[in-house]
C-alpha positions in Angstrom: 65.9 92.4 64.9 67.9 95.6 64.6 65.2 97.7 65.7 64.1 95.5 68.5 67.2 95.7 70.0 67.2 99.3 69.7 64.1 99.7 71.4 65.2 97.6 74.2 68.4 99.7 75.0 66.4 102.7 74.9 64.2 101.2 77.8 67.6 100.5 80.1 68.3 103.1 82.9 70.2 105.7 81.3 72.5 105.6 83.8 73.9 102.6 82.5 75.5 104.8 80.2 76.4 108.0 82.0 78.4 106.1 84.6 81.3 108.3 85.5 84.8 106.8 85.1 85.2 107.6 89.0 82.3 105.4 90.2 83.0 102.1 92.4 85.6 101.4 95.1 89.2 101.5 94.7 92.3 100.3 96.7 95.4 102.6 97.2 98.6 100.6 95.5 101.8 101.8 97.8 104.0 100.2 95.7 102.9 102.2 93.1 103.0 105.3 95.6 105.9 108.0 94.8 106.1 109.6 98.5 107.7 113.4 99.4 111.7 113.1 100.2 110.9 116.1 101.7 112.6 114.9 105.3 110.5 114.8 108.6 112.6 116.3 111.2 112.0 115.9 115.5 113.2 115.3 118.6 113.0 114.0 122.3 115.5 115.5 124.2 116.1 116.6 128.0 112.8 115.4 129.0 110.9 117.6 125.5 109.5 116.7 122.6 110.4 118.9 119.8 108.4 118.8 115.9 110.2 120.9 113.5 108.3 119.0 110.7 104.6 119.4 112.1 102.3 121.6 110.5 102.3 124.1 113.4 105.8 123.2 114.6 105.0 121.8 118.1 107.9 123.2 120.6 109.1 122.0 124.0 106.5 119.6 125.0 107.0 117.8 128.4 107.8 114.4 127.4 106.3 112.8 130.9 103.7 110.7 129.4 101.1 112.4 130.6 98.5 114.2 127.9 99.9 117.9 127.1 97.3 120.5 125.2 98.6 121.3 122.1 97.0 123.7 119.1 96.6 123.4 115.4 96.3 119.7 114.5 93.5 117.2 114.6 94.4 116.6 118.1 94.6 118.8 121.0 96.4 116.5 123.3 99.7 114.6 122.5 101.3 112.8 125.5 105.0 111.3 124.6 106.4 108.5 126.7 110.2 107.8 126.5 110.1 104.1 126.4 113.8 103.5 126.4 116.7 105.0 124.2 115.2 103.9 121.2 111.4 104.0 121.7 108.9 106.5 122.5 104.9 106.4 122.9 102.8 109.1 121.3 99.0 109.2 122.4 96.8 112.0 120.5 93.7 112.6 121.5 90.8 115.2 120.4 88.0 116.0 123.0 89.4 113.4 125.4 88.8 110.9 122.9 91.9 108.7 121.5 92.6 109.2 117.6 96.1 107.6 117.4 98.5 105.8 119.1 102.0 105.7 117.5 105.1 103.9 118.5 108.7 105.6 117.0 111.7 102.8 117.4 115.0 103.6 116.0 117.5 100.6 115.3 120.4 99.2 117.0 122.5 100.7 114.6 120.2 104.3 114.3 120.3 104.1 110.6 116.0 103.2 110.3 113.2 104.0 112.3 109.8 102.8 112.7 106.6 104.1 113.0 103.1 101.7 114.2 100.2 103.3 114.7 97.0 102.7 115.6 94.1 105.0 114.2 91.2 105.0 116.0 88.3 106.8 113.6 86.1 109.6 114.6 82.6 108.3 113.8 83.8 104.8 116.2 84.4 102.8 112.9 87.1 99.9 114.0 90.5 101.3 114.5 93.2 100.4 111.7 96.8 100.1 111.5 99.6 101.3 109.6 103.6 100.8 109.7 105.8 103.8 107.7 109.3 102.9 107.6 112.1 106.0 107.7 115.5 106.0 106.6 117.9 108.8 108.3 119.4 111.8 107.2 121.0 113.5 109.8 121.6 113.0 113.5 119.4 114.9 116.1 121.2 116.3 119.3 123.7 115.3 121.1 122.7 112.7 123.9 118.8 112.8 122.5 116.7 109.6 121.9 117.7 107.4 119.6 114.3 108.5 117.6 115.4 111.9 117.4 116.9 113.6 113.5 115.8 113.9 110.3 114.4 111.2 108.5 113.2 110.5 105.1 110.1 108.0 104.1 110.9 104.9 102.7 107.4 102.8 102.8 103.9 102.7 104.0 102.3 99.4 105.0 98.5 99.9 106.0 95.6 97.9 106.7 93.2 97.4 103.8 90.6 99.9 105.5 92.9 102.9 105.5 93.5 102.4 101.8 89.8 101.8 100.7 87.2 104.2 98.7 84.1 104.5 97.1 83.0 107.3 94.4 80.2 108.3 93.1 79.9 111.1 90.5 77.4 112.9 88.8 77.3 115.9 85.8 77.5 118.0 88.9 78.9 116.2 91.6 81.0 113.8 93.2 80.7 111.5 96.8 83.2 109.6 98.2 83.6 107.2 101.5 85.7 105.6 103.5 85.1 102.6 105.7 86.8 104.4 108.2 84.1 106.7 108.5 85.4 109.5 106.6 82.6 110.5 103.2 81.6 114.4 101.8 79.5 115.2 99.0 80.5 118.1 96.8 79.2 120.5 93.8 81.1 121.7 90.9 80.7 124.8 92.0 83.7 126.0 94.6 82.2 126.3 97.5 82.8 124.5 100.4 81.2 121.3 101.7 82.0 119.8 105.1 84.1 116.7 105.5 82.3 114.2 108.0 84.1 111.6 109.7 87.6 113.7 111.0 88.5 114.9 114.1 89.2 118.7 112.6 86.7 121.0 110.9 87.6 119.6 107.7 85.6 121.3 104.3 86.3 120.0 100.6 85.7 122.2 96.8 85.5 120.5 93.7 86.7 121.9 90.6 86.2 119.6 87.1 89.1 119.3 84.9 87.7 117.2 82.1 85.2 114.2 82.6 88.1 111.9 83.9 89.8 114.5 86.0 89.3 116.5 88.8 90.6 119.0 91.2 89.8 118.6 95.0 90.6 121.6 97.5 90.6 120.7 101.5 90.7 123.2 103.6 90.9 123.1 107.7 89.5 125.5 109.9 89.0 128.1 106.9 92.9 127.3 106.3 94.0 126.0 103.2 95.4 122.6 103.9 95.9 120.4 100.6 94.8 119.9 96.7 93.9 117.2 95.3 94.2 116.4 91.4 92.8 113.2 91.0 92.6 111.6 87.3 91.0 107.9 86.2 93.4 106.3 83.1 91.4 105.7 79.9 90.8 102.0 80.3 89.2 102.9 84.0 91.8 100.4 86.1 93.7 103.5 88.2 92.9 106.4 89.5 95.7 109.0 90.7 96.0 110.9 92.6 98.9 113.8 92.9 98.6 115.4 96.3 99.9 119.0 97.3 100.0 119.7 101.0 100.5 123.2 101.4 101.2 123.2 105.0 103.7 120.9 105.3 105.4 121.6 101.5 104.9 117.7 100.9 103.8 116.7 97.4 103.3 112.9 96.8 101.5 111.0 94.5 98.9 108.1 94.9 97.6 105.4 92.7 94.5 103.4 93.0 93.3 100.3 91.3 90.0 99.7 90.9 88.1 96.8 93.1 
């Protein structure tokens, strides 16, 4: 019997047993999710939209609603709509094509503000929403909108798209996708491998760290931008991920269950 069964193992697909702890799909947990304090800090003020926080900064935009070029994010439009004291419009757009829509509302009391977007993927995939909640630090200028300051994170709310992935790994490399359209393919090897599904000219490198452990590096036009070290616990139910944005000096940390 012993050796019958032996033989019969040895005819399954071997990949039954090289499955990597990263394969299958995962949901990101945000109550689990330990978000940068770092503060976001902006204003709309005098008829201009000011983003000390943005990765550029973006400086003295019109703030008439209508779409203004920008440089150095995923968009190259952003038009900003004063709504009333405590609302304004953002539209981004890349290529004439809309990626976001974001409304910013302060309270009565200017003590939280409120951010809900809409994302609108690159490859056409159905748009998703999220909601991020801020609580503030300090005031912004005197007589701005009631949106303007510093403000910290509090929580993210998303729709179960945004928060959804599937791996695949290999001895030698690793896929992942979104159903938001986003998916690479990488080597262990450092080089770089283009991200699809983005609006910018996005390019991930993989680095192994052990077989539960990784070390993604995304880069955006050549630029550094983040790294990724992304590690699945022992008994395969989480996979975190500690992210390092180098632009913006934000590092957070992610965890995943697995689906």
């Amino acid at each position: 019997m012993k050796k019958l069964l032996c033989v019969a193992l040895w005819l399954l697909p071997a990949m039954l047993f090289a499955q990597s702890p990263f394969d299958g799909t995962w949901k990101t947990n945000m109550a689990e999710a330990k978000l940068s304090q770092k503060p976001y800090v902006f204003s709309v003020n005098n008829g201009m939209y000011n983003c000390e926080s943005c990765a550029p900064k973006i400086n003295n935009l019109k703030a008439d609603g209508q779409d203004q070029a920008v440089t150095g994010q995923t968009y190259d439009t952003l038009a900003v709509h004063v709504a009333d004291p405590n609302t304004v419009h953002f539209t981004g757009k890349k290529a004439g094509k809309t990626e976001f829509e974001q409304t910013r509302t302060a309270s009565q009391d200017g003590k939280m503000l409120t951010l809900s977007v809409t994302n609108y993927p690159a490859d056409g995939s159905p748009p998703f929403k999220s909601e991020v909640k801020f609580t503030r630090v300090s005031q912004g200028p005197a007589g701005a909108n009631a949106t303007s300051g510093s403000w910290r994170i509090q929580n993210i709310n998303e729709d179960t798209a945004g928060l959804t992935s599937t791996w695949k790994a290999g001895s030698d490399e690793v896929s992942m996708s979104t159903p938001t359209g986003e998916s690479w393919e990488a080597k262990f090897d450092g080089k770089d491998y283009p991200v699809k599904g983005t609006y910018d000219n996005e390019t991930v490198s993989l680095k192994k760290l052990s077989d539960r452990s990784i070390e993604a590096t995304y880069k955006r036009d050549g630029k550094l931008y983040s790294i990724h070290k992304i590690t699945v616990s022992p008994d395969g139910k989480k996979m975190t991920s500690v992210v390092d944005n180098k632009q913006t000096g934000r590092v957070s940390t992610f965890v995943d269950d697995k689906q």
